[in-house]
N, C-alpha and C positions, 0 to 999 in steps of 0.2 A: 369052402367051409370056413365060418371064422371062429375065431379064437377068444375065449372069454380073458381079463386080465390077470396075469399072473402074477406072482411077486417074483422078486428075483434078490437072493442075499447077494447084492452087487459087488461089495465090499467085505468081503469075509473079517477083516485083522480092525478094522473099525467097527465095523458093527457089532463083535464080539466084546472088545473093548466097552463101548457105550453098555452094552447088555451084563456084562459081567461087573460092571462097576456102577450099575443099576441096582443089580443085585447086593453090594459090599451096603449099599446107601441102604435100602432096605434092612436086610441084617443089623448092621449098623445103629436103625431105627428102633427096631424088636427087641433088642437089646441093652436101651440105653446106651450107643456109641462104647460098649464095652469091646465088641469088636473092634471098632475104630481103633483103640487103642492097643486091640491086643497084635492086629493084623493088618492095618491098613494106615496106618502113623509111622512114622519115622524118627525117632528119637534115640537120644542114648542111652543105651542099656549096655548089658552085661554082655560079651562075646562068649560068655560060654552059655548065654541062652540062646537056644537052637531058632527062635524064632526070631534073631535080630536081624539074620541072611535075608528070609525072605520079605522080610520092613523095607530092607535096602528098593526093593523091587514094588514091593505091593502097595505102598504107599500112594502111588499114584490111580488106585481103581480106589480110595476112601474121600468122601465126601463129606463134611460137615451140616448140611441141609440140600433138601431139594433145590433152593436155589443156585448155591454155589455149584452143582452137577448139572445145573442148568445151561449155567452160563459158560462153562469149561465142556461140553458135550456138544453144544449148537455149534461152536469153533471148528471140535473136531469133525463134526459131521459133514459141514460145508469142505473144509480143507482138506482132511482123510482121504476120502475116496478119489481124487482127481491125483494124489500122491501114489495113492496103491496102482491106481492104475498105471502109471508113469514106470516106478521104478520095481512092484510088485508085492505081493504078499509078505514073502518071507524079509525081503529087505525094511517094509514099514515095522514090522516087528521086533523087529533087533535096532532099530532107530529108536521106538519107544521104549523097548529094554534098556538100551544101552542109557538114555536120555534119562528114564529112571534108578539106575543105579549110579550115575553121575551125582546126579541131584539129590539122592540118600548117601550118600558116602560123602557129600560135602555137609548136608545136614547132620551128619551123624558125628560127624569131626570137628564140626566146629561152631555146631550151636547145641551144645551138651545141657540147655534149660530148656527148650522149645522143640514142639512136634510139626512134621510139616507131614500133610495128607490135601492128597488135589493131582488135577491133572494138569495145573495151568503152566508147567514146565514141559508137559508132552503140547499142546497147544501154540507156547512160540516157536518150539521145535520144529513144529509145521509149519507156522505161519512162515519162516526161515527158508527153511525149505521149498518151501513154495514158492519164494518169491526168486528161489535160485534156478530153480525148474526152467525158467526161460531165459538160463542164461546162452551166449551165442559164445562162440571161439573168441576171445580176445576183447569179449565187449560183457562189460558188466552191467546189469539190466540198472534201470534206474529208480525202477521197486521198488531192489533191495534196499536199495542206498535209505530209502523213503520211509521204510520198514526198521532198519535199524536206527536210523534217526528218531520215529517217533513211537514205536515200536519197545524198543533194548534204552534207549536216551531216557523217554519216560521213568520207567522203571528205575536206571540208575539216582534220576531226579526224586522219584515218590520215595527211593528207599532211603536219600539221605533227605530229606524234608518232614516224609510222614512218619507218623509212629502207628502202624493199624496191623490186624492178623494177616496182613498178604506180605507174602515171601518174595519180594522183589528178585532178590536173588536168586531163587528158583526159576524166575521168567529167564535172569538173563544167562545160568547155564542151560536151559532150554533155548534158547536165540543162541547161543556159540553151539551148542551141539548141532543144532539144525544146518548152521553154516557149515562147520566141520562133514558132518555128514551128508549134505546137498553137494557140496563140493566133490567128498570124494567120492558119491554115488556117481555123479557128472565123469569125474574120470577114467572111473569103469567101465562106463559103457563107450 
């Protein structure tokens, strides 16, 4: 008997991600970006508003247009799932947790005029990650090397060169979280 095709949510902690930060962009839009700023930005505010905790965190499901969630969600999509599958569900999740409140808590400390919203710190995260994924006992892949040179280099280069809305410095604690975290997902197992 055969079988017609089915889907399969292959990826649970990615595709949720891309869907739920689909939806923030949406919203987001219905709103005039009053969401954006109320729940999905990163900025400094008052600690005794209740809602700065979870900025720390949610800033990375806000999008500033369809494209910019375009082009930070194709990254994740390709990279994500060959991660999940590798190290698991629960571990990708608290990689992009953790990777997100890094990246707010350095935003929120010490750029006290500018908001940051995007996923493109959870992105080098991955990309990091990934290229650590085939690392061997005692031999360091030549990916990585290839990844942080053009990769984490870039970024340090466009941040002191350019002047534009992209958070360089976002990419590169997403590229050390990712090492940090690649490394010692690697040790664990």
């Amino acid at each position: 008997m055969r079988r017609g095709i089915r889907l399969q949510y292959n990826s649970p902690v990615v595709l949720s991600f891309a869907l739920i930060s689909l939806g923030a962009l949406i919203l987001g839009q219905m709103t005039g970006h009053k969401t954006d700023a109320l729940l999905f930005s990163v900025y400094r505010s008052s600690l005794a508003d209740p809602l700065t905790y979870p900025r720390f965190v949610l800033h990375v499901l806000g999008h500033s247009s369809y494209a910019h969630y375009i082009g930070n969600m194709m990254m994740i999509l390709v990279v994500g799932p060959p991660l999940e599958e590798k190290y698991g569900s629960r571990c990708l999740f608290w990689a992009i947790f953790l990777t997100a409140f890094v990246s707010g808590m350095v935003q929120w400390l010490f750029f006290p005029h500018t908001a940051l919203l995007g996923a493109s710190g959870i992105v080098f995260m991955m990309i990091v990650m990934s290229s650590l994924s085939g690392m061997k006992d005692g031999y360091i892949p030549i990916t990585l090397i290839l990844v942080l040179i053009l990769y984490v280099g870039g970024e340090i280069v466009d941040g002191v060169v350019l002047s534009d809305n992209i958070s360089q410095l976002t990419h590169i604690i997403g590229g050390i979280c990712g090492a940090f975290l690649g490394i010692s997902m690697r040790m664990r197992r």
